[in-house]
C-alpha positions as a Python dict, from the first residue, in 0.01 Angstrom:
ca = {
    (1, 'X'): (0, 0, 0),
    (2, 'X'): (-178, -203, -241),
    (3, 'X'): (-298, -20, -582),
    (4, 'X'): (-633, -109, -756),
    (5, 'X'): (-821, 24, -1029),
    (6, 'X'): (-919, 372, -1132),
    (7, 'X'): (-1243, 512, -1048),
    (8, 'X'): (-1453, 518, -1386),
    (9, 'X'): (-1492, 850, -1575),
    (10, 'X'): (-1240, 965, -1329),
    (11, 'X'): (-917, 1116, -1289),
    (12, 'X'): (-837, 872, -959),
    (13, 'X'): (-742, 567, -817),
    (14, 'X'): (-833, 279, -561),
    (15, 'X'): (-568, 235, -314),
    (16, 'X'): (-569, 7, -14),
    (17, 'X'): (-330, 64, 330),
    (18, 'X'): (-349, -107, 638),
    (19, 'X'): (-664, -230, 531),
    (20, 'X'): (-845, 134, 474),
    (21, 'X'): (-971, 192, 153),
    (22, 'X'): (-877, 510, -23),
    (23, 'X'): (-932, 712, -318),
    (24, 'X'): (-616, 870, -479),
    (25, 'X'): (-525, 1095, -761),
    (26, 'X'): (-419, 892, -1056),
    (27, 'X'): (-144, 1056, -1081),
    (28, 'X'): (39, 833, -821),
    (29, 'X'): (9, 586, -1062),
    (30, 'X'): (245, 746, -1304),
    (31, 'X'): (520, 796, -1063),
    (32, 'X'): (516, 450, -898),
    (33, 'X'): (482, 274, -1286),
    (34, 'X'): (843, 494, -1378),
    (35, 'X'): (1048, 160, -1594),
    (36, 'X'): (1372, 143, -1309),
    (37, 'X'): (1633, 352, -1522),
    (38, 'X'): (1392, 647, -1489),
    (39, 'X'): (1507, 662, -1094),
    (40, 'X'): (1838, 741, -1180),
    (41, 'X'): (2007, 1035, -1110),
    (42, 'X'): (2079, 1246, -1457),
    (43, 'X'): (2253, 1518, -1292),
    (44, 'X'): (2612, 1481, -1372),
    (45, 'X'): (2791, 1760, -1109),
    (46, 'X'): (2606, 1778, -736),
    (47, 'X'): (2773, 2090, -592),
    (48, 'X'): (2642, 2410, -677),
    (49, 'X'): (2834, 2705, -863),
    (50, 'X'): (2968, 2822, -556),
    (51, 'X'): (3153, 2525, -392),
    (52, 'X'): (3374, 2523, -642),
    (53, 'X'): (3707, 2613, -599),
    (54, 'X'): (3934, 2521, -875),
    (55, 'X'): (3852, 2475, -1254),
    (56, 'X'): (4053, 2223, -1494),
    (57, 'X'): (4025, 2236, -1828),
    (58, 'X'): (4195, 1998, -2054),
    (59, 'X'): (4246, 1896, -2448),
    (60, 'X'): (4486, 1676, -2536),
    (61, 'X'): (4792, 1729, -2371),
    (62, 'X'): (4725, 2097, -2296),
    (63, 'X'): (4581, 2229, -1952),
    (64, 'X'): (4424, 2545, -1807),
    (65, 'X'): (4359, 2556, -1426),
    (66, 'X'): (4224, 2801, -1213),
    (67, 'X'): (4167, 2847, -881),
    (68, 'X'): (3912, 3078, -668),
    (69, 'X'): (4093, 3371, -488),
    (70, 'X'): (3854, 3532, -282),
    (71, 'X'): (3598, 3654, -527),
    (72, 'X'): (3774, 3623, -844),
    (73, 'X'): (3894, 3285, -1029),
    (74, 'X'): (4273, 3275, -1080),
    (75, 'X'): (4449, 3104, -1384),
    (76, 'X'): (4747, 2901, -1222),
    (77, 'X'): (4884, 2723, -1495),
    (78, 'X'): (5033, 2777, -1788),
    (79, 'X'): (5000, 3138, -1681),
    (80, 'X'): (4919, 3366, -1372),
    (81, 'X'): (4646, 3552, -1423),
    (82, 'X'): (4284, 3675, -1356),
    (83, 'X'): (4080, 3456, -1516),
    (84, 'X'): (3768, 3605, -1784),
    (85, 'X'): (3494, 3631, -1563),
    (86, 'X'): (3241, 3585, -1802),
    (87, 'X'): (3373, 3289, -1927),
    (88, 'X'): (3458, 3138, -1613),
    (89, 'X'): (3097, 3160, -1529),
    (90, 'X'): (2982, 3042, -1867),
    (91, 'X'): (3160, 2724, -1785),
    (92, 'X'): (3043, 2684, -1405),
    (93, 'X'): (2659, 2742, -1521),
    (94, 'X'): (2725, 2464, -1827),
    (95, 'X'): (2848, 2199, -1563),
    (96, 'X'): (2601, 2274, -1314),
    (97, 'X'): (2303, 2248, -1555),
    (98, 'X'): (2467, 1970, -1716),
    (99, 'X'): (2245, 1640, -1753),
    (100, 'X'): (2285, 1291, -1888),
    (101, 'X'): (2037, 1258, -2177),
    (102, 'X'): (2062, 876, -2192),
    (103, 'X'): (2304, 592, -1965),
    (104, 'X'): (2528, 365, -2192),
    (105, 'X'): (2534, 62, -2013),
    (106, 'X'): (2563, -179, -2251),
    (107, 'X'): (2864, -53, -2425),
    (108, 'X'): (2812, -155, -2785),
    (109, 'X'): (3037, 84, -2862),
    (110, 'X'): (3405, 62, -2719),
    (111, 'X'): (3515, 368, -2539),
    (112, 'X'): (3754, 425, -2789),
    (113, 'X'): (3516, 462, -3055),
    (114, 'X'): (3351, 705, -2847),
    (115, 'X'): (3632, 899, -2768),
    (116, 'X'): (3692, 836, -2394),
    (117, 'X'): (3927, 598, -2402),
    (118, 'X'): (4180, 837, -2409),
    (119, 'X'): (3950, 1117, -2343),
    (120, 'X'): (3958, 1369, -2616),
    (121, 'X'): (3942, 1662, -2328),
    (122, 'X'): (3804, 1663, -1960),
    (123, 'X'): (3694, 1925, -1724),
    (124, 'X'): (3807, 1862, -1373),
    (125, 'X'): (3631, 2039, -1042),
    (126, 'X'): (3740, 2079, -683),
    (127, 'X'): (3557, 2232, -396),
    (128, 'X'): (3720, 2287, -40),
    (129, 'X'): (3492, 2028, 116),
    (130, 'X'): (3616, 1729, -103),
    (131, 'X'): (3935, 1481, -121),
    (132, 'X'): (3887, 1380, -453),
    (133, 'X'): (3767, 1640, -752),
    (134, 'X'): (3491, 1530, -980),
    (135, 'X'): (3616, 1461, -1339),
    (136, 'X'): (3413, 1476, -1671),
    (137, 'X'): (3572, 1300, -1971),
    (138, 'X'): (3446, 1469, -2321),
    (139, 'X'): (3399, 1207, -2586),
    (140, 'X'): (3316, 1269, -2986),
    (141, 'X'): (2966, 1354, -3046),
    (142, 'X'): (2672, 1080, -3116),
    (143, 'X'): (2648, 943, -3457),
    (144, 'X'): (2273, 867, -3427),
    (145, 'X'): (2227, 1160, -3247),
    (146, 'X'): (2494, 1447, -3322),
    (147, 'X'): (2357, 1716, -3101),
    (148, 'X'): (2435, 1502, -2820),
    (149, 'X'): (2827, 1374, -2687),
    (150, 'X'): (2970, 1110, -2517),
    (151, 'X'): (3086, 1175, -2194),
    (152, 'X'): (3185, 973, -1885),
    (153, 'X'): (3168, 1088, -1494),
    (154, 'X'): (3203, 876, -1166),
    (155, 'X'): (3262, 560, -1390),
    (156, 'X'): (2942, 585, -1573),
    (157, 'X'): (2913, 687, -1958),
    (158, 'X'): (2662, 848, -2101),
    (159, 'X'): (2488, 1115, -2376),
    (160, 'X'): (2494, 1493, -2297),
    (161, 'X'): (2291, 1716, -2494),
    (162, 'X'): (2544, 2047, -2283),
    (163, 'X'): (2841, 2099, -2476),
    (164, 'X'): (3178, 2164, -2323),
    (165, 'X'): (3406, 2199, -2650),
    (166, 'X'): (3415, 2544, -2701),
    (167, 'X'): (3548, 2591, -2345),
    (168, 'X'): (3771, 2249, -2412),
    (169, 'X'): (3929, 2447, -2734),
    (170, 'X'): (4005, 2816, -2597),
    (171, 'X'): (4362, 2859, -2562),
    (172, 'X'): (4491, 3004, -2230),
    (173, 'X'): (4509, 3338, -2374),
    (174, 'X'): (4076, 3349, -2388),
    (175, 'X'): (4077, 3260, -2052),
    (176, 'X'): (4221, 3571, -1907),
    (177, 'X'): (4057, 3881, -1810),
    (178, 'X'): (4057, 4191, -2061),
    (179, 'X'): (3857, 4390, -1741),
    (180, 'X'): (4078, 4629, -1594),
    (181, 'X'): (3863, 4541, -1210),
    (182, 'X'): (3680, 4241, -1107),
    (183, 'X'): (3503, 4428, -903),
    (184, 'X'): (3145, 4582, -926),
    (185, 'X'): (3030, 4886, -920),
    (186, 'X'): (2782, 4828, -592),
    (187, 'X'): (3070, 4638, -429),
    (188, 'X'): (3318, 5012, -477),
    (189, 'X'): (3230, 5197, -117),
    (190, 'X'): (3574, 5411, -200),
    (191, 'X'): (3791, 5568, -459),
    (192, 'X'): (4100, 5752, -469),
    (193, 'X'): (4205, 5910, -757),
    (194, 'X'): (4551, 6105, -890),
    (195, 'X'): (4607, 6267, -1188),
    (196, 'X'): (4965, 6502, -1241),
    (197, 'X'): (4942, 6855, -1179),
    (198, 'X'): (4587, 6848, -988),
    (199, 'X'): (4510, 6759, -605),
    (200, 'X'): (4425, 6423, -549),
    (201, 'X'): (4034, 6363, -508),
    (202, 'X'): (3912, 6091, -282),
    (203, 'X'): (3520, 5981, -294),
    (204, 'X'): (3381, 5788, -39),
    (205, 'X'): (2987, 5645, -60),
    (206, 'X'): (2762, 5830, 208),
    (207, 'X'): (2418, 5668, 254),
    (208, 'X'): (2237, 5802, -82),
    (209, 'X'): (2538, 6016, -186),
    (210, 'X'): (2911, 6033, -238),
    (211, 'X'): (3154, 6294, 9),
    (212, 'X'): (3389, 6455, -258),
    (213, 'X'): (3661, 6557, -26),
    (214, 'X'): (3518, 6774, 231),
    (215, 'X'): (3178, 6803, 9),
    (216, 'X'): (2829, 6572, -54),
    (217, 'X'): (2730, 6539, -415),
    (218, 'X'): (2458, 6310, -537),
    (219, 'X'): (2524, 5982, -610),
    (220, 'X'): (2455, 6034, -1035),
    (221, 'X'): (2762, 6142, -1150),
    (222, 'X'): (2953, 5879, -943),
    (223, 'X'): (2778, 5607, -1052),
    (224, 'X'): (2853, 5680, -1472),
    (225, 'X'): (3219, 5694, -1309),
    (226, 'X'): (3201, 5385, -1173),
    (227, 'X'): (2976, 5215, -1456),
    (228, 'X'): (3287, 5360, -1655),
    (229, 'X'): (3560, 5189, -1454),
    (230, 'X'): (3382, 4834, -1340),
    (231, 'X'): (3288, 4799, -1750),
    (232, 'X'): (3630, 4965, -1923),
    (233, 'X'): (3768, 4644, -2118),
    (234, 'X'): (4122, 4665, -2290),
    (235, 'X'): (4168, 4517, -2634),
    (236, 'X'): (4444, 4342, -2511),
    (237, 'X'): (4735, 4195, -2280),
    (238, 'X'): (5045, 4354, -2304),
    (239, 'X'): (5240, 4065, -2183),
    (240, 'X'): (5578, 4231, -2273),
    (241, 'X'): (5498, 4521, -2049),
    (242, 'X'): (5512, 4423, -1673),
    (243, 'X'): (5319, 4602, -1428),
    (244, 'X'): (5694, 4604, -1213),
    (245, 'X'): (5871, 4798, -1524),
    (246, 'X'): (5593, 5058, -1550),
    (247, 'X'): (5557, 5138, -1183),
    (248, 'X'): (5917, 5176, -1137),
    (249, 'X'): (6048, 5333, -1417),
    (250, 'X'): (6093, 5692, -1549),
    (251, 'X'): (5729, 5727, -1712),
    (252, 'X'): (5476, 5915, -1477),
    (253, 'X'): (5112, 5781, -1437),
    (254, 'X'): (4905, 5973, -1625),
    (255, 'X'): (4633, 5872, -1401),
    (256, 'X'): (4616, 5630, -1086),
    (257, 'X'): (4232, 5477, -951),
    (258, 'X'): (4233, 5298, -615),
    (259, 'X'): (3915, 5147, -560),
    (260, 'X'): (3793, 4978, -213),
    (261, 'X'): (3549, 4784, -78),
    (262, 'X'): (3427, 4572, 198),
    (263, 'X'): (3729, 4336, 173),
    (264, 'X'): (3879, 4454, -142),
    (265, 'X'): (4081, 4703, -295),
    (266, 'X'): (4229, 4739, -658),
    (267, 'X'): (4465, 4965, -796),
    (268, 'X'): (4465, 5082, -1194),
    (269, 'X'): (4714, 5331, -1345),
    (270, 'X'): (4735, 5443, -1684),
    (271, 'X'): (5059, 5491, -1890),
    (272, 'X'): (5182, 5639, -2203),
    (273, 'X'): (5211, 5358, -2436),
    (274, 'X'): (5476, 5325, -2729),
    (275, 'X'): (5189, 5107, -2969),
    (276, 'X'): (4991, 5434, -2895),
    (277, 'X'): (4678, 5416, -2658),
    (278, 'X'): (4774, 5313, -2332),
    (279, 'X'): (4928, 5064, -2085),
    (280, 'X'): (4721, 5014, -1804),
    (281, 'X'): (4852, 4806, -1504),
    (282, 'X'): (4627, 4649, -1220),
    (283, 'X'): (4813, 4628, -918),
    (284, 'X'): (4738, 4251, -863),
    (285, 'X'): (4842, 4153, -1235),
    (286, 'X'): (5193, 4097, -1382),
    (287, 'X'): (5123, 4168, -1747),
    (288, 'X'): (4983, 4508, -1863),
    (289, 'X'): (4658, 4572, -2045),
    (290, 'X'): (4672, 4748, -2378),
    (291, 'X'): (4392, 5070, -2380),
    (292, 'X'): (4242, 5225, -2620),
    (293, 'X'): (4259, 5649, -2638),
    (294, 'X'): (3850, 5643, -2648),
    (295, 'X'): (3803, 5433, -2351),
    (296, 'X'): (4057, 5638, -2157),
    (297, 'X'): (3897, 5952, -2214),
    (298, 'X'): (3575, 5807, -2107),
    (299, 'X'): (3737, 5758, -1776),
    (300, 'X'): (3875, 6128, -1742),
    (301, 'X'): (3518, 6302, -1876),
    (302, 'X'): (3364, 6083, -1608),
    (303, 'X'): (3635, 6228, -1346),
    (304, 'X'): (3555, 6600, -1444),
    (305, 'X'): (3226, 6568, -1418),
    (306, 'X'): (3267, 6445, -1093),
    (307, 'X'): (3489, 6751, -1029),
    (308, 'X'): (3243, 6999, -1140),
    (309, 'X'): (2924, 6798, -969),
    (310, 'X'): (2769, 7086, -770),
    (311, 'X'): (2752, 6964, -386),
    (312, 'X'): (2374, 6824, -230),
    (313, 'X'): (2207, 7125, -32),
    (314, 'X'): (2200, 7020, 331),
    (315, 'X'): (1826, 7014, 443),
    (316, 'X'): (1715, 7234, 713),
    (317, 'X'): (1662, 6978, 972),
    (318, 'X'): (2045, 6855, 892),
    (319, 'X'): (2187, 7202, 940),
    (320, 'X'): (2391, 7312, 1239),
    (321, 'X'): (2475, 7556, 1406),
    (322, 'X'): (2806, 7766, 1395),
    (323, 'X'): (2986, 7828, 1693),
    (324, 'X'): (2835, 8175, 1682),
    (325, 'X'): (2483, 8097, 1673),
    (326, 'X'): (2468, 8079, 1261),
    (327, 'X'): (2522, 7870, 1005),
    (328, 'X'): (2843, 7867, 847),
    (329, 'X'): (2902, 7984, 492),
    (330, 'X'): (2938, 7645, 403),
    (331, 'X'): (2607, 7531, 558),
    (332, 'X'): (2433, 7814, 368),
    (333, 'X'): (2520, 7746, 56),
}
C-alpha cells in the first residue's frame, strides 16, 4: 500500500493498493507514522490475575512466598498461613496493571545507581503453565522523575509509574489473614452450628430460603448471619495459642460454626481466652485468632435471631396432603 496526500479540507487520505485508488480516514496515518519504540510492548506481566499460582515477595535478604491452595493464597515461608486476601489481591491487580512508562536502553545510568544491581527487592510470579517464573527487580525511584521507579523484567530496564514498595516492606506478619473464613457468603450453601447446653442447629440453603432443621425460614435473617461470619475480622494472631492445644484440651467451645460449600468447608470455634475476648481457631490454621467480646456477640445475636426466625408459610399449591386426607398440623400452620 502506497500512502499519498490528504484530501483538502478533509479529515482523509489518498491511498494506493494494487493499483486501486482509495480514500482513507486519516487516521491510518497516525498509526502507521508511530517513531519504532512506540511498537513495543509496555506491559510488564502477560498472564492474567488468575494464572498465577505462587507469589514472591522479596527485600533484601528477607522473603515472603505464597502459594494458591484451591481458592485461597497460602503463605509458605517464613510462616504457614492463610495469606490477607485483600492484600494478596492488591498486589496481583498492581502487577497485572503494571506498565513500563519509558525503556532505558541506553543505560547512562549503571544499574547500580539505579538500584538493580543488587536489586533493592523483587516480586517473583509462577503460574502452573510455566517452567520459569517471571521476575520483577524494584530499583530506587527516578531522580528526574520521582513518581516513577526503576525496575527491570525479562532483561529489559525500565520506568514504572505502579509502585510495589509498600507490598516490598510489609513484614510477614501483614501478610496473613485476620478473617476468621476465606470464604463468601454466596459461596456458604451449609452451616452447622453448636453451642453448650442447646441442640445443635444445622441450616442448609433451599432455593430462595434456608431449612432450619426440619423448618423453611426466609433467607433475611441468614444472610446478616452469614454477612456476620464471612466479614468477622480478629484484631489479632494468637501465635502462642495453637489451634491443636485448644481443641484438645480441658476448655469447652463456647461455640463451634462449620460452614460448607460446593468444594469447601471451614470450621471456626470460639474459646475462652486468658487476654480476655476470645481465641478463635479455624480448623485449617495452626495459630489462633485473638476476638474481640463485641464481635463475638455479633455472631451469637445473629444465631438467635436465626433461632427465633418464624418459618415461611407453605403456599397452597405446595401443600400436601396428610395421609388422612388433611393437611398436617405442620402444613397448616
Amino acid at each position: 500500500m502506497e500512502v499519498g496526500s490528504e484530501v483538502p479540507a478533509g479529515a482523509s487520505m489518498i491511498v494506493a493498493a494494487d493499483g486501486e485508488i482509495s480514500v482513507v480516514d486519516g487516521m491510518v496515518w497516525a498509526e502507521l507514522a508511530r517513531a519504532p519504540g512506540d511498537w513495543r510492548s509496555r506491559r510488564v506481566i502477560h498472564r492474567t490475575e488468575d494464572q498465577i499460582t505462587g507469589i514472591t515477595v522479596g527485600l533484601g535478604d528477607s522473603q515472603v512466598i505464597l502459594a494458591r491452595r484451591g481458592g485461597d493464597f497460602w503463605i509458605e515461608q517464613p510462616v504457614e498461613d492463610r495469606a490477607d486476601a485483600k492484600l494478596t489481591g492488591d498486589l496481583l491487580t498492581e502487577v497485572a496493571a503494571m506498565r513500563k512508562s519509558t525503556f532505558v536502553d541506553d543505560q547512562g545510568v549503571a544499574l547500580e545507581e539505579m538500584g538493580l544491581e543488587p536489586p533493592i527487592g523483587y516480586v517473583e510470579l509462577r503460574s502452573a503453565s510455566d517452567d520459569a517464573p517471571s521476575r520483577i527487580l524494584w530499583g530506587v525511584s527516578d531522580s528526574a522523575q520521582p513518581d516513577r521507579h526503576y525496575a527491570m523484567a525479562d532483561g529489559q530496564v525500565f520506568t514504572t509509574e505502579t509502585n510495589l514498595q509498600p507490598y516490598l516492606e510489609k513484614p510477614v506478619q501483614q501478610w496473613r489473614s485476620l478473617e476468621l473464613t476465606s470464604m463468601e457468603t454466596f459461596e456458604i450453601d451449609r452451616l452447622e452450628i453448636v453451642q453448650p447446653g442447646q441442640p445443635p442447629l444445622t441450616l442448609v440453603r433451599d432455593g430462595a430460603d434456608w431449612q432450619r432443621n426440619e423448618d423453611t425460614i426466609s433467607f433475611t435473617a441468614v444472610s446478616e448471619l452469614l454477612y456476620a461470619l464471612t466479614q468477622q475480622k480478629a484484631d489479632r494472631i494468637q501465635p502462642e495459642v495453637t489451634s491443636a492445644s485448644l481443641d484438645s484440651g480441658a476448655a469447652q467451645a463456647l461455640l463451634k460454626v462449620t460452614m460448607e460449600g460446593a468444594d469447601r468447608r471451614q470450621t471456626v470455634a470460639f474459646y475462652p481466652s486468658s487476654e480476655g475476648g476470645l481465641s478463635a481457631t479455624v480448623e485449617d490454621r495452626r495459630a489462633a485468632l485473638w476476638v474481640s467480646e463485641n464481635e463475638f456477640s455479633e455472631v451469637v445475636a445473629k444465631i438467635a435471631e436465626v433461632k427465633a426466625a418464624e418459618r415461611v408459610k407453605i403456599a397452597d399449591d405446595e401443600q400436601v396432603q396428610s395421609g388422612t386426607g388433611g393437611l398436617s398440623s405442620d402444613q397448616q400452620r
